[in-house]
N, C-alpha and C positions, 0 to 999 in steps of 0.2 A: 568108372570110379563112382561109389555112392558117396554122396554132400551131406553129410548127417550135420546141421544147424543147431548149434546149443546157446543159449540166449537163457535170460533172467535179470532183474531189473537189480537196481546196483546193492551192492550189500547180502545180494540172495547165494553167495559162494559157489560162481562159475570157475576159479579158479582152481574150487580144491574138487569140482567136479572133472575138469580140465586135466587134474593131474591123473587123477584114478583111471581117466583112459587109456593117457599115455601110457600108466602102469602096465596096462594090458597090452602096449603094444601099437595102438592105437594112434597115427601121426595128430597133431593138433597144430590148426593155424589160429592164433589170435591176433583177431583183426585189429583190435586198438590197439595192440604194441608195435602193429605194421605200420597203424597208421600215425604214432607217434614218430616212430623213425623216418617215414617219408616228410613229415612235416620239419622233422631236422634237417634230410639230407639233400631233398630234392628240389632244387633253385626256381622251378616251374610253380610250385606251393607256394613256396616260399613268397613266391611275386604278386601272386594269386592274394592270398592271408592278408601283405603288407596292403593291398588295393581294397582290400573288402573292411579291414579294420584300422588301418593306420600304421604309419611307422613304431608305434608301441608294439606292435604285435610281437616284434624281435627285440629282445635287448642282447647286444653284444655277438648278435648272432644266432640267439639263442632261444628259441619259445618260451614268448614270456606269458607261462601257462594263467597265471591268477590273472591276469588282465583281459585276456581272451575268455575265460571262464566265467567270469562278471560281465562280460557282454552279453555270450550266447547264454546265459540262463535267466535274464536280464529279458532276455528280445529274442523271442523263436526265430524270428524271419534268421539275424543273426546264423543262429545254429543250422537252420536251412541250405543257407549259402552256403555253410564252412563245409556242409556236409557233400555237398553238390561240387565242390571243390577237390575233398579229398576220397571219398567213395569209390569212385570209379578208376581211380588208382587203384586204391588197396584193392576191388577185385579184378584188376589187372597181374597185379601182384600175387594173388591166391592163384587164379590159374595155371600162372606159371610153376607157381610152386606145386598144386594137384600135377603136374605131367612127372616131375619128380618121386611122383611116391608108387608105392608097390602093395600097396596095401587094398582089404576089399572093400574098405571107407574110411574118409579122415573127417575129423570133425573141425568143424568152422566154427570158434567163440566169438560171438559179434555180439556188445551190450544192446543194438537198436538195430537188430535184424527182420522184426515185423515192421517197425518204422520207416525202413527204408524199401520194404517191400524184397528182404535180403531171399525172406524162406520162399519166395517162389524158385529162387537159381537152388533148393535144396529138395532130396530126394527125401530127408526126415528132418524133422525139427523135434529139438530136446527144450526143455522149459525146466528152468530151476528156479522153484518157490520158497520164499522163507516168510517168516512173519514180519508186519512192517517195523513194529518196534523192533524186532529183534535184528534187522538189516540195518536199524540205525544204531543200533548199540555197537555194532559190529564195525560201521564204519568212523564210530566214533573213538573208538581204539585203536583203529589201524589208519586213519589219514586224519592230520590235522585240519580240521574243518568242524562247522557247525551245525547245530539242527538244521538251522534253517537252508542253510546250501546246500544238504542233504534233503532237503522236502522238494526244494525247488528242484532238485535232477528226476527225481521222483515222477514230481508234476510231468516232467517232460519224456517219461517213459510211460508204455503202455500197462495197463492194470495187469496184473497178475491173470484174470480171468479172463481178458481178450485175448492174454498169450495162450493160457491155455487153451482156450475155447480152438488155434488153429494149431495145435502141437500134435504128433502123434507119441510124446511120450514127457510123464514129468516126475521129476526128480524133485521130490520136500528132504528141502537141508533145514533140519530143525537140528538134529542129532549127528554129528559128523562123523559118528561111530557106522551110522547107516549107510551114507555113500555108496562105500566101495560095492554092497548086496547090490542097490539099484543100479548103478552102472553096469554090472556084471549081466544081469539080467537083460538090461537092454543091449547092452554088447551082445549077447548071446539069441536075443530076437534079431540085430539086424544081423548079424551073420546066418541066421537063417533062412531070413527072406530074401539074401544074395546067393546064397549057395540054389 
């Protein structure tokens, strides 16, 4: 099974690149929505979270995400830990789910897959660029939040050029009209270097 790695730093539209795969058919695992639901369901996290941040970490049961959020961007070390906590679940969880699929590659959306050194477990890595004003405009209309919690996640992802610099393929989401051609076309390169 080929690991196709698709990453882009937050705001740059991994999402709607996400979908155009599945379009094609394409399985897609995204790793933050895996790794939000282990942080829900799994009592091991759970223990782990309350130890590393506090009994705040949960209220009612429940990720109490703005609290955790203003620590780890706050304090890298913070994000480090969390990260070192939940990580190796989630690709415990991916693998299991690659045995699942039937396909001749499924693509892995991970927002900080250089950062945790994700693309070396990948056969290709995809990189999706936007411009930075324009990642922020974007996120300022779809999540409530601010500039500046916006800059500061930023801070904490890698440049656009160190992603590219180890990618072998990148998709510019300026235009969303565009997408679907670039997708296709890498779909259709890696199905070739598999076949």
């Amino acid at each position: 099974m080929i690991i196709v790695g698709l990453t882009g730093g937050i705001g740059s539209g991994k999402t709607t690149v996400s979908k155009a795969f599945s379009a094609l058919g394409v399985p897609v695992y995204i790793a933050d929505d895996e790794a939000k639901k282990l942080m829900s369901k799994s009592k091991i996290i759970k223990k782990k979270l309350i130890q590393l941040f506090g009994a705040k970490a949960y209220s009612n049961g429940v990720l109490n995400k703005p609290f955790i959020a203003n620590k780890i961007f706050n304090d890298s070390n913070y994000l480090k830990k969390m990260n070192a906590i939940i990580h190796p679940r989630v690709a415990k969880h991916f693998n299991k789910w690659v045995l699942k699929q039937s396909t001749s590659y499924v693509i892995k959306e991970v927002a900080i897959l250089f950062e945790n050194e994700g693309d070396k477990l990948c056969d290709y890595v995809i990189t999706v660029t936007a411009p930075k004003e324009l990642r922020i405009k974007r996120l300022l209309m779809r999540d409530q939040t601010t500039k500046d919690k916006i800059e500061a996640i930023i801070k904490n992802q890698w440049s656009d050029e160190d992603k590219i610099k180890r990618s072998h393929f990148v998709i510019n989401n300026v235009n969303i009209e565009d997408i679907d051609e670039q997708v296709l076309n890498i779909h259709q390169q890696i199905l070739k270097n598999v076949s």
